[in-house]
N, C-alpha and C positions, 0 to 999 in steps of 0.2 A: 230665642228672642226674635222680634221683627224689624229687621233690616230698613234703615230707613233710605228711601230712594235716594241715588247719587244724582246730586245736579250735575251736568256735564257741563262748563262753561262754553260759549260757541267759542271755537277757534280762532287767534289771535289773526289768522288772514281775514275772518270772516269780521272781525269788530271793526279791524283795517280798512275794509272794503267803504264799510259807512261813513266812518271816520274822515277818508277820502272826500265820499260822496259828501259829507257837510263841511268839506274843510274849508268853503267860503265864508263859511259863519266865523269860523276861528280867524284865517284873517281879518274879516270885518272888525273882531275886539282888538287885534294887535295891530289894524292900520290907526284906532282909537285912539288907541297909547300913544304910538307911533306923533298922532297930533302932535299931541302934547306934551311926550318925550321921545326929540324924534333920534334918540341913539338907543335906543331898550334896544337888547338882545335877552334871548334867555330861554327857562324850560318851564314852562306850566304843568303843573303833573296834576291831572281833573280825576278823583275818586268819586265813581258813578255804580249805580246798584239797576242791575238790570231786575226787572222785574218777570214772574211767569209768562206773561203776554210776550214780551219781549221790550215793552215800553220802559223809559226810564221811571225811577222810581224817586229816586233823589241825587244827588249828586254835591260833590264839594273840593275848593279846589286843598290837594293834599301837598302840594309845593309850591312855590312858583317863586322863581330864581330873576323876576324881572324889575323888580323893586316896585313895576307898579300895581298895586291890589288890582285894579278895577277892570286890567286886562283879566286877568285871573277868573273873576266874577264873573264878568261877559260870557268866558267861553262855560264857566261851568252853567250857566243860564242858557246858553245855550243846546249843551247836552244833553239835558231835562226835555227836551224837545225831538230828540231823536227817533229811530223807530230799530230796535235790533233783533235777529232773527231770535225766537222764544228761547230760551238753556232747555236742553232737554232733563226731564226729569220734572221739570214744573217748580222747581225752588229758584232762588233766588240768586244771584251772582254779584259780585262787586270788584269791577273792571279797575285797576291805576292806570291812566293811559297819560306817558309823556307827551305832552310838545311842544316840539323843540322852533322857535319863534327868532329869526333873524330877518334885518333889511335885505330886501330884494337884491341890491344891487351890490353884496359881499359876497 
């Protein structure tokens, strides 16, 4: 039979790296909240599908431990926007990526 190619997911440093690189976005949704509930603490878990390019394909949030939706929403709106090195193999990937979301100054 023929073997169908193995996507290789890029490396959890490597998702990391970006992740980093737009963590001001994810702040920006949790100083939001923050507004308007200014004690949220908590974990956003954003399920995101990388696509062959390496572009996001879709994205949804798959937890979020903050009571407020709309953080949640923001950052998964935001990921949709990303750019991540291609999966090798050319299929398709779908990343859970925590974050973990508290006031500055705890």
């Amino acid at each position: 039979g023929t073997q169908a190619p193995t996507v290789v997911a890029p490396p959890a440093d490597v998702i990391r790296r970006v992740v980093l690189r737009n963590l001001g976005q994810v702040n920006h949704c949790y100083e939001q909240g923050l507004a308007t509930s200014p004690n949220i603490a908590g974990r956003v878990v954003v399920r995101f599908v990388i696509g062959g390019t390496g572009s996001v394909m879709g994205s949804n949030v798959a937890d979020n431990s903050l009571g407020v939706p709309s953080v949640g929403e923001c950052i998964a709106n935001a990921v949709r926007r990303w750019q991540f090195p291609a999966p090798e193999g050319g299929g398709v990937v779908t990343v859970n990526y925590p974050f973990n979301l508290q006031p500055a100054d705890q």
